[in-house]
OpenMM code with the backbone's topology and positions (N, CA, C; nanometers):
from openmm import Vec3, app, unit

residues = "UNK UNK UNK UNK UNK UNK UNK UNK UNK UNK UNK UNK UNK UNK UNK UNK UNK UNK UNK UNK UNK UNK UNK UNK UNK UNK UNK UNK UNK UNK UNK UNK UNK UNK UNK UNK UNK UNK UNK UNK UNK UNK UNK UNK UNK UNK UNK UNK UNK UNK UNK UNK UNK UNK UNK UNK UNK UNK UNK UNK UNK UNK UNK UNK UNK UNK UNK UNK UNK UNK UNK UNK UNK UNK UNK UNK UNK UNK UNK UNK UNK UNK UNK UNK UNK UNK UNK UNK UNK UNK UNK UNK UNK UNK UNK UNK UNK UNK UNK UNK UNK UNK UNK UNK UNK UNK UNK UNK UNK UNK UNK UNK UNK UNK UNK UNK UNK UNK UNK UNK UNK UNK UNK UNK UNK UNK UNK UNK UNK UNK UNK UNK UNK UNK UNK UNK UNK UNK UNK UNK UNK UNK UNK UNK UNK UNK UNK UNK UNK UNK UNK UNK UNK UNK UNK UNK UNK UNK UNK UNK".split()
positions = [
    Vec3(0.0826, -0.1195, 0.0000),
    Vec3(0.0000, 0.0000, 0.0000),
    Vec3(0.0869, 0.1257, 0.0000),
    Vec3(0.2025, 0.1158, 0.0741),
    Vec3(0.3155, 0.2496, 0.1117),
    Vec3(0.3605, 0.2330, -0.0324),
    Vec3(0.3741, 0.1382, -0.1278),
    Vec3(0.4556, 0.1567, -0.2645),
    Vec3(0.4000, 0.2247, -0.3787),
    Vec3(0.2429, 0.1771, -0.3639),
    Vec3(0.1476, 0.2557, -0.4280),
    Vec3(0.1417, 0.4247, -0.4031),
    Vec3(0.1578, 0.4228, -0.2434),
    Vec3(0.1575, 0.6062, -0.2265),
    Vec3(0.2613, 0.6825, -0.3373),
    Vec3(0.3610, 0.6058, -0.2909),
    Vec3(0.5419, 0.6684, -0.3631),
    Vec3(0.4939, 0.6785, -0.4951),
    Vec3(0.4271, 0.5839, -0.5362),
    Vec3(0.4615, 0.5554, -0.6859),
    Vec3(0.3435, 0.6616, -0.7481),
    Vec3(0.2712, 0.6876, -0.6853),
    Vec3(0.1431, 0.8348, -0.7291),
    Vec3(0.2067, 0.9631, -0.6741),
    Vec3(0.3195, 0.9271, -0.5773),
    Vec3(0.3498, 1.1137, -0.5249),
    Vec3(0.4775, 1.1374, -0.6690),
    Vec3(0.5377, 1.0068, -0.7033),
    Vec3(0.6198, 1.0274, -0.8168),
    Vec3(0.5554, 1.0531, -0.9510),
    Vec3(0.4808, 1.0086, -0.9624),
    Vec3(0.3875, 1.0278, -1.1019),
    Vec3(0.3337, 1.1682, -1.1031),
    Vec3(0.3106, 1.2127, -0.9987),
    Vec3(0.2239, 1.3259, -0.9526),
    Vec3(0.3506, 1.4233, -1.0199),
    Vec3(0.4566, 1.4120, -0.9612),
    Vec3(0.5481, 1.5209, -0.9227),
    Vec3(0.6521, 1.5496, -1.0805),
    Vec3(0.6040, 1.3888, -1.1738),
    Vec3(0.6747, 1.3856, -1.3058),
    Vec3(0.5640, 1.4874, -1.3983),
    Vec3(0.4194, 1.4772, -1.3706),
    Vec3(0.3108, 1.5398, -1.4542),
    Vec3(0.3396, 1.6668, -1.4444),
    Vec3(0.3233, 1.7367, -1.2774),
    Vec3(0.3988, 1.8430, -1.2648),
    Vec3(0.5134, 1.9412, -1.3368),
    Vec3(0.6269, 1.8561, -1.3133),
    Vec3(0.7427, 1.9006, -1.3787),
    Vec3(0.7732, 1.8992, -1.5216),
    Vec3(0.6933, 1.8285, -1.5861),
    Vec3(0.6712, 1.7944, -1.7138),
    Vec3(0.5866, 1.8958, -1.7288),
    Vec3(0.4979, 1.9551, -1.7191),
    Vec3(0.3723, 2.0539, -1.7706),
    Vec3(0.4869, 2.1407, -1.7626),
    Vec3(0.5473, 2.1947, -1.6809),
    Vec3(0.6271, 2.3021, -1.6530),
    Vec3(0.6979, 2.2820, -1.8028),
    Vec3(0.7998, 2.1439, -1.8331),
    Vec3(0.9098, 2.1918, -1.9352),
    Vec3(0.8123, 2.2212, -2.0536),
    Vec3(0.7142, 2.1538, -2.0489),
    Vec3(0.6098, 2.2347, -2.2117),
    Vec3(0.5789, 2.3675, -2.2003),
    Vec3(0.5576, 2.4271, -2.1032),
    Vec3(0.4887, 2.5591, -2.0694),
    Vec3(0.6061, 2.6339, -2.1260),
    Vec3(0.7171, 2.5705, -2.0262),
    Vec3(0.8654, 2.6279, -2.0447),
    Vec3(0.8763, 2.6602, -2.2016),
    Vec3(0.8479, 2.5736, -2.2934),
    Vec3(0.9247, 2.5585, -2.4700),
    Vec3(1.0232, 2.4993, -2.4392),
    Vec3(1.1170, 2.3871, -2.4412),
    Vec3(1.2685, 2.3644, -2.4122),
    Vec3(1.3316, 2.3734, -2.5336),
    Vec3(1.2649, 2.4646, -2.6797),
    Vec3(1.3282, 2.4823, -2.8111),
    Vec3(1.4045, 2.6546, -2.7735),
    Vec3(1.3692, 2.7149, -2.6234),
    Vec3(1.4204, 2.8349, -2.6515),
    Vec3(1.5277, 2.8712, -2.6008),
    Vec3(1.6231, 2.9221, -2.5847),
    Vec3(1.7715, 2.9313, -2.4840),
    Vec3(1.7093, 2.9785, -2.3323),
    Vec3(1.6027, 3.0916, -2.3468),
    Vec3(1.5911, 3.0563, -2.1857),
    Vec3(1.4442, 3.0094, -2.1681),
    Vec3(1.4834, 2.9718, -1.9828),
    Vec3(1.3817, 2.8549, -1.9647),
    Vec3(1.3052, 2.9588, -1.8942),
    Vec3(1.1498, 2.9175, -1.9108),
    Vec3(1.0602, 2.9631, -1.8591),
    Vec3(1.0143, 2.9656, -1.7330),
    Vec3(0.9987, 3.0416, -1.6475),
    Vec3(0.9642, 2.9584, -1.4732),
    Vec3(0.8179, 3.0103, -1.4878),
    Vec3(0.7586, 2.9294, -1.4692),
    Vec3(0.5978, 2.9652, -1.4164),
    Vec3(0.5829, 3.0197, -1.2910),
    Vec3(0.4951, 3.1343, -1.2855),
    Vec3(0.5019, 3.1834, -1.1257),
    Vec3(0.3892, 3.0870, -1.0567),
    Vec3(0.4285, 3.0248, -0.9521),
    Vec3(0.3403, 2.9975, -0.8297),
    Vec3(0.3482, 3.0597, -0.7226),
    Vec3(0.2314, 3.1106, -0.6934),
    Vec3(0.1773, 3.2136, -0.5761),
    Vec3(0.0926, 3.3065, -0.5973),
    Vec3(0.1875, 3.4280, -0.5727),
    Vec3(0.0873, 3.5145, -0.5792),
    Vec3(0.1366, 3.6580, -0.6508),
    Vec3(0.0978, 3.6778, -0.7623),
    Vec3(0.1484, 3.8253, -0.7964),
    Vec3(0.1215, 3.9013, -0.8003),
    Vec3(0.1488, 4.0404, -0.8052),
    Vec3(0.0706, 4.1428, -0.7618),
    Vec3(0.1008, 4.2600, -0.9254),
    Vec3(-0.0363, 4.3074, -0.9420),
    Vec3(-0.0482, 4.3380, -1.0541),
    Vec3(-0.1157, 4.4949, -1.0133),
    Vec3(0.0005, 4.6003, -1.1097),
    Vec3(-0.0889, 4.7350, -1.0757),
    Vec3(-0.0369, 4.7805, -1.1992),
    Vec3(-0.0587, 4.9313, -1.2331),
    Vec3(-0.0962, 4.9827, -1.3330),
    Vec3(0.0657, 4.9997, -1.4270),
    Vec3(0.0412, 5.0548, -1.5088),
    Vec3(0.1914, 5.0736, -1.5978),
    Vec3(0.2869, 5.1525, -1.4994),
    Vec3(0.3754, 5.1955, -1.5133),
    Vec3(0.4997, 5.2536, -1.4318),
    Vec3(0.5046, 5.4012, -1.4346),
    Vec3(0.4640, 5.4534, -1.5352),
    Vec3(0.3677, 5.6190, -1.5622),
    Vec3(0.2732, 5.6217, -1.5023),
    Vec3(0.1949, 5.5639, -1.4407),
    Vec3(0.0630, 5.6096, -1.4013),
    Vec3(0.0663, 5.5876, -1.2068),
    Vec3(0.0105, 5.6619, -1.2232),
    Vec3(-0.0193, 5.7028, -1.0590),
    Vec3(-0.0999, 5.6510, -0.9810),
    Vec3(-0.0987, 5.4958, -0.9634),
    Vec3(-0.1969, 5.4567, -0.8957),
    Vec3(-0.3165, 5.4903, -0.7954),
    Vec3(-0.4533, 5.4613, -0.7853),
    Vec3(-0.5388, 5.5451, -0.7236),
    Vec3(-0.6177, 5.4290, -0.5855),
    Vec3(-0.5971, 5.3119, -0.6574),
    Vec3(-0.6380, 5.1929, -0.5816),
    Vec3(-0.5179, 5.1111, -0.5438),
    Vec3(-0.5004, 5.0139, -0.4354),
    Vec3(-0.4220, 4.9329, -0.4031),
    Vec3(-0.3793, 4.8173, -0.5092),
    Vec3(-0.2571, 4.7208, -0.5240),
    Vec3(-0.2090, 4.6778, -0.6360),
    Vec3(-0.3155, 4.5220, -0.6204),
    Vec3(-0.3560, 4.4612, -0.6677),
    Vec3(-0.4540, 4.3209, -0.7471),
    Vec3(-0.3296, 4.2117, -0.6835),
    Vec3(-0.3678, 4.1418, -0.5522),
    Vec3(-0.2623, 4.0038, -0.5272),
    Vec3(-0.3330, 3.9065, -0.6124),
    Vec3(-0.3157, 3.8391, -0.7645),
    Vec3(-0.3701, 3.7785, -0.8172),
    Vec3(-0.3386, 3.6592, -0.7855),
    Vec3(-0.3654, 3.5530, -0.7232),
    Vec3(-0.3130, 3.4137, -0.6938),
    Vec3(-0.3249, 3.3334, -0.8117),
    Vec3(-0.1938, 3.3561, -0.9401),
    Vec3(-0.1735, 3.2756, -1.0300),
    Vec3(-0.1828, 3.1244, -1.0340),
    Vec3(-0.1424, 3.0493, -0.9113),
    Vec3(-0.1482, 2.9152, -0.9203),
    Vec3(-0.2473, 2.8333, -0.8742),
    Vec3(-0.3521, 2.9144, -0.8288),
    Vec3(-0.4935, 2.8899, -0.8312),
    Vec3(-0.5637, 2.8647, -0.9666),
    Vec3(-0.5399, 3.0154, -1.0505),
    Vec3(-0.5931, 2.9627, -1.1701),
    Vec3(-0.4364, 2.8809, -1.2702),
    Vec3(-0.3756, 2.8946, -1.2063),
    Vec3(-0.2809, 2.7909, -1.3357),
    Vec3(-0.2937, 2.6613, -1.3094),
    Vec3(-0.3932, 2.5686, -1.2283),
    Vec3(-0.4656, 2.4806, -1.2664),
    Vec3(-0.5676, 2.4830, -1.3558),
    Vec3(-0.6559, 2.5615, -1.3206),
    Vec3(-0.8345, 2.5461, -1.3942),
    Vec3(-0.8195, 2.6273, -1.5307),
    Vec3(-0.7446, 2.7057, -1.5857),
    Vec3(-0.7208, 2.7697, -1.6683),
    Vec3(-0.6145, 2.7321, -1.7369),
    Vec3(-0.6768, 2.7655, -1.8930),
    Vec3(-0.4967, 2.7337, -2.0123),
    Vec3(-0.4340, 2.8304, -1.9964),
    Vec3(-0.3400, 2.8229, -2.0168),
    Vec3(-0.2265, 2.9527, -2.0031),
    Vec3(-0.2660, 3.1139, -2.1153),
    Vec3(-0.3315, 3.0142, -2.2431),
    Vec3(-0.3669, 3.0782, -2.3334),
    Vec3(-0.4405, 3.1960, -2.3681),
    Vec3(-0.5842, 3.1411, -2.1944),
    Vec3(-0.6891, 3.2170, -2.2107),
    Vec3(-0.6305, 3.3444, -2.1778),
    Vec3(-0.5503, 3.4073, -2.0538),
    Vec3(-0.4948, 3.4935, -2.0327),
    Vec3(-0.3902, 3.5850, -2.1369),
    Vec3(-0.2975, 3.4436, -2.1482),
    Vec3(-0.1860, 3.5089, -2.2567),
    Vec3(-0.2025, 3.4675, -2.3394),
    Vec3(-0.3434, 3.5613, -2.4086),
    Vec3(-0.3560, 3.5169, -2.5449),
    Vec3(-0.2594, 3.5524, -2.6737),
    Vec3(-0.1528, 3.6487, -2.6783),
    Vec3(-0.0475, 3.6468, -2.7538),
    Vec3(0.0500, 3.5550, -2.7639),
    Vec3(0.0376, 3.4554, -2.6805),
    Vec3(0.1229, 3.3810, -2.6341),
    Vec3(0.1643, 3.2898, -2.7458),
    Vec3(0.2761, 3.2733, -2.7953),
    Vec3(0.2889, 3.1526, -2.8830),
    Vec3(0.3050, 2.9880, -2.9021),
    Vec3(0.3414, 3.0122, -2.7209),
    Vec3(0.3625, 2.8382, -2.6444),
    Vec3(0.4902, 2.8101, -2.6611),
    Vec3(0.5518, 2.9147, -2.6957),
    Vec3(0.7603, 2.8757, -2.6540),
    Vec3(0.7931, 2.9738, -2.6243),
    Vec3(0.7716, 3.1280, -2.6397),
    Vec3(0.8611, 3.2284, -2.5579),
    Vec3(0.8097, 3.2566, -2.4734),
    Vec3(0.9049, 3.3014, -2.3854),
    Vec3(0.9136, 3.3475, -2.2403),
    Vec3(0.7823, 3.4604, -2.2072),
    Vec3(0.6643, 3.3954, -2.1915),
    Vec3(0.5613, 3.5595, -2.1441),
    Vec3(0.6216, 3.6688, -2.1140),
    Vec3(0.5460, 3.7654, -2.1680),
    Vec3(0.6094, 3.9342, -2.0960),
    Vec3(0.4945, 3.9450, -1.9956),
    Vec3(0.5142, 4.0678, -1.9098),
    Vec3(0.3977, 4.1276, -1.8229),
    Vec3(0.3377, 4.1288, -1.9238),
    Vec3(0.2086, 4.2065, -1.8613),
    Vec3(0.0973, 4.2089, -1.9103),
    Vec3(0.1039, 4.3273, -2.0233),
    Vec3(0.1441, 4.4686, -1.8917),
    Vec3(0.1934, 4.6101, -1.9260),
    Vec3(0.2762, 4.6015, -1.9981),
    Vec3(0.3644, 4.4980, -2.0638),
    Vec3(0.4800, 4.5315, -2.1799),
    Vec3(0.4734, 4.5910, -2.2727),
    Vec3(0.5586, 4.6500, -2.3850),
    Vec3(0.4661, 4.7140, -2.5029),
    Vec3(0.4378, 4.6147, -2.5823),
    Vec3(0.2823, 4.6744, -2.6579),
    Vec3(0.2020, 4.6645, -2.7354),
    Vec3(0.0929, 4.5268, -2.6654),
    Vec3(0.1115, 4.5389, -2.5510),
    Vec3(-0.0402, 4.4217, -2.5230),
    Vec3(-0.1097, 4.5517, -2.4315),
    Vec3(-0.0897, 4.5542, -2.3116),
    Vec3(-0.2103, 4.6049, -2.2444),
    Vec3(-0.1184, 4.7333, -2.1708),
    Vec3(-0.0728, 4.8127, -2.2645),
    Vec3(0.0244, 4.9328, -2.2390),
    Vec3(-0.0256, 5.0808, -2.2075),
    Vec3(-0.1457, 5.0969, -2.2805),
    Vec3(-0.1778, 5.2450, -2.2770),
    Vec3(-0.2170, 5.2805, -2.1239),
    Vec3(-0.1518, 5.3872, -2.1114),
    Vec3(-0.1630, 5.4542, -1.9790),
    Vec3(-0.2788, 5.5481, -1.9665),
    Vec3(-0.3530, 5.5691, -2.0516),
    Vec3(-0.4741, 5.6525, -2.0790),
    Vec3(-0.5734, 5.6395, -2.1181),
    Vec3(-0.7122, 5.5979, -2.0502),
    Vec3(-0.8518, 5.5378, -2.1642),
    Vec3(-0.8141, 5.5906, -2.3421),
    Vec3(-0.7994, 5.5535, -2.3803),
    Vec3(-0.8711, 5.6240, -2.5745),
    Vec3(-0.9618, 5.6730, -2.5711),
    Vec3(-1.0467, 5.7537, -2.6205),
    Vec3(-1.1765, 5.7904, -2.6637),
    Vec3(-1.1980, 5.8254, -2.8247),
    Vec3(-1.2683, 5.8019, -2.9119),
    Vec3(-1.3147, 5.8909, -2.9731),
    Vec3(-1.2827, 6.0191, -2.9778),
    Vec3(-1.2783, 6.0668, -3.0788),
    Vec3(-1.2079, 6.2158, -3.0538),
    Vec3(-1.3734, 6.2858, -3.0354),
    Vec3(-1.3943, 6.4182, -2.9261),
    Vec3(-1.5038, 6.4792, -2.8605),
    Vec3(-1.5878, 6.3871, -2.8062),
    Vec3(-1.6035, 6.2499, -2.8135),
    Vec3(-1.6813, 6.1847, -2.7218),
    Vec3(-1.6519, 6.1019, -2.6334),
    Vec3(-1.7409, 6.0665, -2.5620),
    Vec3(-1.6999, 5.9894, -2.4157),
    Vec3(-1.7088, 5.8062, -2.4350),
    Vec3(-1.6906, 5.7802, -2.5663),
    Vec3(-1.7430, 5.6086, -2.6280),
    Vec3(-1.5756, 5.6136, -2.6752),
    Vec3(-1.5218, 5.4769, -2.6006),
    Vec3(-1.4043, 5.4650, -2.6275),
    Vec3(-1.4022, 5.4315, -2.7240),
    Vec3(-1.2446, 5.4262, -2.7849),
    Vec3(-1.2051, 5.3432, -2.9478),
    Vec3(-1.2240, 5.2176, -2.9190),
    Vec3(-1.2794, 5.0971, -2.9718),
    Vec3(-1.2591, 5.0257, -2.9459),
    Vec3(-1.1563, 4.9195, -2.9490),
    Vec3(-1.0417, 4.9996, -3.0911),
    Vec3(-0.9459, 4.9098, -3.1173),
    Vec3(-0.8223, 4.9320, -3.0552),
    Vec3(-0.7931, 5.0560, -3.0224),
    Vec3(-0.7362, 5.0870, -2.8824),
    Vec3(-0.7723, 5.0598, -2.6986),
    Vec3(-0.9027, 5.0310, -2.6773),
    Vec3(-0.9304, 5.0397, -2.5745),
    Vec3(-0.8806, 4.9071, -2.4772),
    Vec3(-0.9009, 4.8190, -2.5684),
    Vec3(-0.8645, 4.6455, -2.4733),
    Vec3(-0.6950, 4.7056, -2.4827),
    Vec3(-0.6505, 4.8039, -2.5182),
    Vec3(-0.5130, 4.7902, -2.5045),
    Vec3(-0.4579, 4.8835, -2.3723),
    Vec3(-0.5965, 4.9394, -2.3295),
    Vec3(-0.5563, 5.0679, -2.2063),
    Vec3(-0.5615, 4.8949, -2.0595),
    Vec3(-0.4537, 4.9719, -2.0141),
    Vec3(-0.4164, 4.8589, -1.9087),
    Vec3(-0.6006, 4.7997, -1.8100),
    Vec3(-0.6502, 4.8758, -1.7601),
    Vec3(-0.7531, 4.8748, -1.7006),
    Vec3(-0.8433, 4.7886, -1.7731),
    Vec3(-0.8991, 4.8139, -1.9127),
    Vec3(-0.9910, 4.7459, -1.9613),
    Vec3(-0.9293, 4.6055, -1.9500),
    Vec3(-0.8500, 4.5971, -2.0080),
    Vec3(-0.7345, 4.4664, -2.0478),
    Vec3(-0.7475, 4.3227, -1.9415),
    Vec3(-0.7110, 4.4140, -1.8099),
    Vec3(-0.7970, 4.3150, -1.6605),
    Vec3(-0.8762, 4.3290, -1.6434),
    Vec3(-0.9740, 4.4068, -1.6028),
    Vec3(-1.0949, 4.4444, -1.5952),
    Vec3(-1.1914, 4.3469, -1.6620),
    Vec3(-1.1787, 4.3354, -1.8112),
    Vec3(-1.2156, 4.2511, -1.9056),
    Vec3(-1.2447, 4.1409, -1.8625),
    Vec3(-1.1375, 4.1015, -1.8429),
    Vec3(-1.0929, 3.9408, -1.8832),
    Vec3(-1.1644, 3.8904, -1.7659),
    Vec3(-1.0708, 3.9236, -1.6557),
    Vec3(-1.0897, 3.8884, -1.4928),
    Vec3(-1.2367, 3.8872, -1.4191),
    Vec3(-1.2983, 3.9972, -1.4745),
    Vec3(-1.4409, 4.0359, -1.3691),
    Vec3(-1.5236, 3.9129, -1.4933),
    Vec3(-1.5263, 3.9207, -1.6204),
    Vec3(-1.5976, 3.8762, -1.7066),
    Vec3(-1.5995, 3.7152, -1.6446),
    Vec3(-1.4932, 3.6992, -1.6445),
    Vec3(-1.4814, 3.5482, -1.6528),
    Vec3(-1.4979, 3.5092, -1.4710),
    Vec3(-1.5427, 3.5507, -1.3417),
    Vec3(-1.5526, 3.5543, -1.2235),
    Vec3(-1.6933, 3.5143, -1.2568),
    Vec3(-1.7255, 3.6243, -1.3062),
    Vec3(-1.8869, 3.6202, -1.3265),
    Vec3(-1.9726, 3.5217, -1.4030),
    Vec3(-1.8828, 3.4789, -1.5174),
    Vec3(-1.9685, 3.3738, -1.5285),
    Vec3(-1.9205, 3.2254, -1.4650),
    Vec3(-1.8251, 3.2010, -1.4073),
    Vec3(-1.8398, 3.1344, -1.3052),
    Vec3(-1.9145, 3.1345, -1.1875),
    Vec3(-1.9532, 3.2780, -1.1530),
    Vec3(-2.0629, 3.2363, -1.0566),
    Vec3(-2.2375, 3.2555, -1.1142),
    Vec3(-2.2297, 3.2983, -1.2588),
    Vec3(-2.3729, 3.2075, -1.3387),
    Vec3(-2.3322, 3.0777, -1.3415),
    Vec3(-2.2671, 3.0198, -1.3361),
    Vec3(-2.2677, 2.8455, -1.3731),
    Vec3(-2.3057, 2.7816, -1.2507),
    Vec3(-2.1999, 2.8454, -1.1399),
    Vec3(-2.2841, 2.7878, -1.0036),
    Vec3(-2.4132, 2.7812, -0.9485),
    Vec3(-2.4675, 2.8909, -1.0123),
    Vec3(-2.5952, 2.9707, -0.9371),
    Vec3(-2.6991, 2.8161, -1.0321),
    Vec3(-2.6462, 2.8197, -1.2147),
    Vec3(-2.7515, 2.7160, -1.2150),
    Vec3(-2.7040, 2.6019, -1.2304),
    Vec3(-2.6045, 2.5722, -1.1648),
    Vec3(-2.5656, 2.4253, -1.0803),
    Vec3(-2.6461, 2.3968, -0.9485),
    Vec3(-2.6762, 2.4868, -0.8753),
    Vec3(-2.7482, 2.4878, -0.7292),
    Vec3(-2.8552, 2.5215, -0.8020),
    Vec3(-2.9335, 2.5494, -0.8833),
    Vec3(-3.0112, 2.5496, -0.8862),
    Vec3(-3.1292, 2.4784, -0.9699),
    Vec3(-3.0814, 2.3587, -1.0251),
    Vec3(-3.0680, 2.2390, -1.0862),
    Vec3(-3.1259, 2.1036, -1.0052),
    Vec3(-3.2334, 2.0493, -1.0140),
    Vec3(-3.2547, 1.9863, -0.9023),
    Vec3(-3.1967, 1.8200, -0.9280),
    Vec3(-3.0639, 1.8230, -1.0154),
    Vec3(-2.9721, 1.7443, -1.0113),
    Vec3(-2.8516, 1.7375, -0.9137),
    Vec3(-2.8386, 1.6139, -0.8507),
    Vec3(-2.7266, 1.6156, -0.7771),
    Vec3(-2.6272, 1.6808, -0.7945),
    Vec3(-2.5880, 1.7721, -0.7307),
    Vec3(-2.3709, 1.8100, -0.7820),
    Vec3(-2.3157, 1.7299, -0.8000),
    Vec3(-2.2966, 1.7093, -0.8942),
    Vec3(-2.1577, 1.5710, -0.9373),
    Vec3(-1.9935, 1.6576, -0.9402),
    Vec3(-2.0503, 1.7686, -0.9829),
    Vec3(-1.9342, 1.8443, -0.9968),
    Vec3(-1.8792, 1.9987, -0.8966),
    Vec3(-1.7801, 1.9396, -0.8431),
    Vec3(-1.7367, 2.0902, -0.7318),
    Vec3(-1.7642, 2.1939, -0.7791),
    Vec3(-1.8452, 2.2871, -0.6954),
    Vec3(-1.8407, 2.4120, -0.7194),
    Vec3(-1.7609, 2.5015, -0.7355),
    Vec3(-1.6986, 2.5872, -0.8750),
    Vec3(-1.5892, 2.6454, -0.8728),
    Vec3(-1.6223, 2.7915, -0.8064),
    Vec3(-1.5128, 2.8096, -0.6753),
    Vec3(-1.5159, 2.9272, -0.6301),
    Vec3(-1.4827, 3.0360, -0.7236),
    Vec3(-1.6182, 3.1292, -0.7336),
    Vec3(-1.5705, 3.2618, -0.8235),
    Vec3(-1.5192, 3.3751, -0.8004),
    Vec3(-1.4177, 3.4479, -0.8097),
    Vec3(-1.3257, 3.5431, -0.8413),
    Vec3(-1.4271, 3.6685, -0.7955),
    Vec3(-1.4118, 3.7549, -0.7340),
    Vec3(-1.4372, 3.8681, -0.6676),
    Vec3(-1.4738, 3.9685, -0.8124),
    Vec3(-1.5525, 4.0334, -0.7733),
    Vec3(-1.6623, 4.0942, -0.9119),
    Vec3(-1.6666, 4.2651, -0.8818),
    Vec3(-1.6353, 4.2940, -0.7290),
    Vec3(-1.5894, 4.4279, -0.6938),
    Vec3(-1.5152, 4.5156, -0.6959),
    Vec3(-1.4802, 4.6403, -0.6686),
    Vec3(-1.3329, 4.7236, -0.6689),
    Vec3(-1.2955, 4.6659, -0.5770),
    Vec3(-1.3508, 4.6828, -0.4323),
    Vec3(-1.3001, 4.6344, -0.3101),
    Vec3(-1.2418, 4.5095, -0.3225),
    Vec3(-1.3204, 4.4267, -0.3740),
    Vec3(-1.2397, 4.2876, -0.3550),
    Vec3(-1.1439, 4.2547, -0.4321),
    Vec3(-1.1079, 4.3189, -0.5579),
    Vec3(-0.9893, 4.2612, -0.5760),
    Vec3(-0.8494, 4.4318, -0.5311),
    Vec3(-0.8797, 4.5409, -0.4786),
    Vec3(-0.8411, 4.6021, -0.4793),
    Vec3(-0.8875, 4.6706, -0.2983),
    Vec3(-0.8501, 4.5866, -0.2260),
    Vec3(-0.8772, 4.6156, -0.1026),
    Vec3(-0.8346, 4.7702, -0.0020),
    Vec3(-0.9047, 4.8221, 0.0695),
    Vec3(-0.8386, 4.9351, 0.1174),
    Vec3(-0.6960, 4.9126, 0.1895),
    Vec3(-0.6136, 4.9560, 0.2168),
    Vec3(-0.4703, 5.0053, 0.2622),
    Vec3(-0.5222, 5.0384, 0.4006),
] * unit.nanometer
topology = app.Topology()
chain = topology.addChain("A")
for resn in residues:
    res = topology.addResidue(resn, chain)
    for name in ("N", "CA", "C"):
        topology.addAtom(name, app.Element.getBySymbol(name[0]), res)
């Protein structure tokens, strides 16, 4: 029974390390480290923050999530940039329309704010529509309820 444990904490720990060298690319000179924990995400390096910085707990979702959905530029062998790097989610300033208050839209997913904002609250939320009609389904749960991602300023941007 003790040989069976070893032999699943080793299998466990090869799946592991193995996801890593694919994530990694091992076609590129440098190697990729995946962050596990927790990172903390705030605005471009020009801008003057107004809210506290986003502790995003990456290795929460770098189970339940492809790497992809996030880094969707991603090609699956180079090294991710931040988010804020140039030309993904860089602009330090909403866009607008010139005289009106209706952003560009082909600039706008590129102003840092929309960029998370987007992705993050969108996708919280409909995780907690899926729950709501999982519980409310008068079928057994077969399947764990996925805890959903904070949908507030406050909650992902807590007071100081």
């Amino acid at each position: 029974m003790q040989k069976i444990g070893v032999l699943l904490l080793c299998l466990s720990v090869i799946l592991v390390f193995g996801s890593v060298k694919i994530v990694g690319g091992e076609e590129t000179d440098t190697e990729m480290v995946v962050p596990m924990g927790t990172i903390e995400i705030g605005p471009p390096a020009e801008v003057e923050p107004t809210r506290s910085p986003v502790e995003f707990p990456h290795s929460r979702h770098f189970a339940d999530v492809n790497c992809k959905t996030c880094h969707h530029d991603w090609n699956g062998t180079e090294v991710i940039k931040s988010c804020t790097s140039a030309g993904c989610h860089d602009v330090a300033v909403s866009p607008t329309k010139s005289g009106q208050d209706v952003p560009n839209s082909d600039q706008e997913i590129r102003y840092y704010k929309t960029g998370f904002h987007k992705m993050c609250i969108t996708c919280h939320k409909e995780k907690r529509i899926q729950n709501k009609k999982l519980e409310m389904s008068n079928k057994e749960l077969k399947e764990k309820l996925i805890i959903p991602g904070p949908t507030s300023c406050i909650g992902c941007h807590p007071k100081e």
